[in-house]
Residue, then its C-alpha position, 0 to 999 in steps of 0.5 A: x271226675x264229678x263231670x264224667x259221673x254226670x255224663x255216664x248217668x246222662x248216658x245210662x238215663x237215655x239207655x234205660x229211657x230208649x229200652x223203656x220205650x222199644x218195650x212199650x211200642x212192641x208190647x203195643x205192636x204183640x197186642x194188636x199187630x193192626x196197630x188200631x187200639x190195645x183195648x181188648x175186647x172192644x178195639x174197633x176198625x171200620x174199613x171202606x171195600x171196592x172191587x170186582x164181583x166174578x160170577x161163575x154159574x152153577x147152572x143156568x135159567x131157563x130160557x123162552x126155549x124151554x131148556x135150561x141154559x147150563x153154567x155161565x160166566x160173567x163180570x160185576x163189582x162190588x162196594x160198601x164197608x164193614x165194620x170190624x170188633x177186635x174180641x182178642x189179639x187172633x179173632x175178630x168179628x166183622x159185619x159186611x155190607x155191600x152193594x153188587x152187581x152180578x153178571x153172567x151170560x149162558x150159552x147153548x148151541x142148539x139146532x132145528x129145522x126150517x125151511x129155505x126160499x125154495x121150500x126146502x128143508x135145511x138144519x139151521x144152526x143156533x146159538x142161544x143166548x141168555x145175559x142177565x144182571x142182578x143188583x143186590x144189598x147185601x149184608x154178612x157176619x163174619x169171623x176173622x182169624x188172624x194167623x199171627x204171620x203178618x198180617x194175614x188173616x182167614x175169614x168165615x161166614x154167612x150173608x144174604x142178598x136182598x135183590x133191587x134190580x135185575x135185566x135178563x134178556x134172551x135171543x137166539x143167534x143164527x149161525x149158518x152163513x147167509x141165513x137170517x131172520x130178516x134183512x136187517x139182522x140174524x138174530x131173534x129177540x125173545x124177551x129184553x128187560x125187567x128179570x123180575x118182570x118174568x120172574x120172582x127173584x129170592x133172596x140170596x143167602x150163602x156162605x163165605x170163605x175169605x183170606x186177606x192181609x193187612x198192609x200198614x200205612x200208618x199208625x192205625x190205617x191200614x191197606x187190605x187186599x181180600x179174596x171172598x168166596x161167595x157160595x150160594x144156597x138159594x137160588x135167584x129166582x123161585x122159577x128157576x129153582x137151580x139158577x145160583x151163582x157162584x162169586x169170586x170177590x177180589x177186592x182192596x179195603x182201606x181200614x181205619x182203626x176207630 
């Protein structure tokens, strides 16, 4: 008899020791659902981000034509980190720093009058041609919401662009069948380098707009796919005063929790 008061005491000690412990992991887990630290304010996480940087512009530059190229579209990237303060269990403020790369490419069908081998007046049709690529430094703070259903988590900010590097090259394509600039090519080259050789790049400022959600891999690691829209305020240069481009960040960020 006194052998069974012993095991159903073993028995309840285990039961109390397993329901104390589920209440703590999910106290821990109710007081920061990214797992990085139950201390609020002040829980930290810094996280490493890559990812792709799609440019739409806006408007467009204006080329050795004298006419504004109109909207464009291109492909970068964009890497750094940001570093994140828990203030309670639903917002968070973050700063960003990241390098980018922004490319866009404009286009415009224009036409003018020339001449032929005989002498005779035809209507030559063109394609203007304007690609550029800008590298930034960029930095932004940021306010996190973080939503409770999972990990998702909207984000809202503002950010600057310090310009470090930039091509811009502007040439014009011929398009009527058999006509050519020279023997060797149908195309012209008006300028090929340096943008701010021609130019006086600004310094970039925007406002962002982001959703995310935190993947746990770990006890105080996490995986993060982001989307981040970056609308500009400023434009690129000062003689271009309506060249902006907008950009569409899709991006993965591996946070730890620090």
């Amino acid at each position: 008899m006194q052998t069974h008061s012993h095991t159903i005491r073993h028995l309840a000690g285990v039961v109390l020791l397993s329901i104390l412990f589920t209440y703590t992991v999910s106290g821990q887990y109710r007081g920061n659902r990214h797992g990085y630290s139950r201390a609020y304010p002040g829980a930290l996480a810094i996280s490493f981000v890559a990812g792709s940087a799609n440019g739409i512009a806006l408007n467009g530059p204006m080329a050795a034509c004298d006419c504004s190229m109109g909207g464009g579209f291109g492909l970068g990237f964009t890497g750094g980190a940001t570093f994140d303060i828990f203030l309670n269990r639903s917002l968070t403020f973050r700063l960003q720093g990241l390098f980018e790369h922004h490319a866009v490419t404009h286009t415009r069908d224009v036409t003018f009058s020339a001449y032929d081998q005989e002498g005779v007046p035809v209507q030559v049709a063109a394609q203007r041609r304007v690609e550029a690529g800008i590298s930034y430094a960029a930095t932004s703070m940021h306010m996190l919401w973080n939503t409770g259903a999972g990990g998702l988590y909207f984000s809202g900010g503002a950010g600057a662009g310090f310009f470090l590097d930039g091509t811009f090259r502007d040439r014009q394509i011929l398009k009527n069948p058999g006509v050519q600039v020279d023997q060797e090519s149908n195309s012209v080259v008006f300028y090929d380098g340096d943008l701010d050789a021609i130019s006086d790049p600004e310094i970039r400022a925007s406002l962002l707009l982001g959703i995310g959600y935190n993947l746990p891999l770990s006890r105080g690691m996490t995986l993060a796919p982001e989307i981040q829209i970056d609308a500009p305020i400023s434009s690129i240069t000062r003689l271009d005063t309506d060249w902006r481009i907008l950009v569409v960040r899709t991006s993965i960020a591996l946070r730890f929790g620090i």
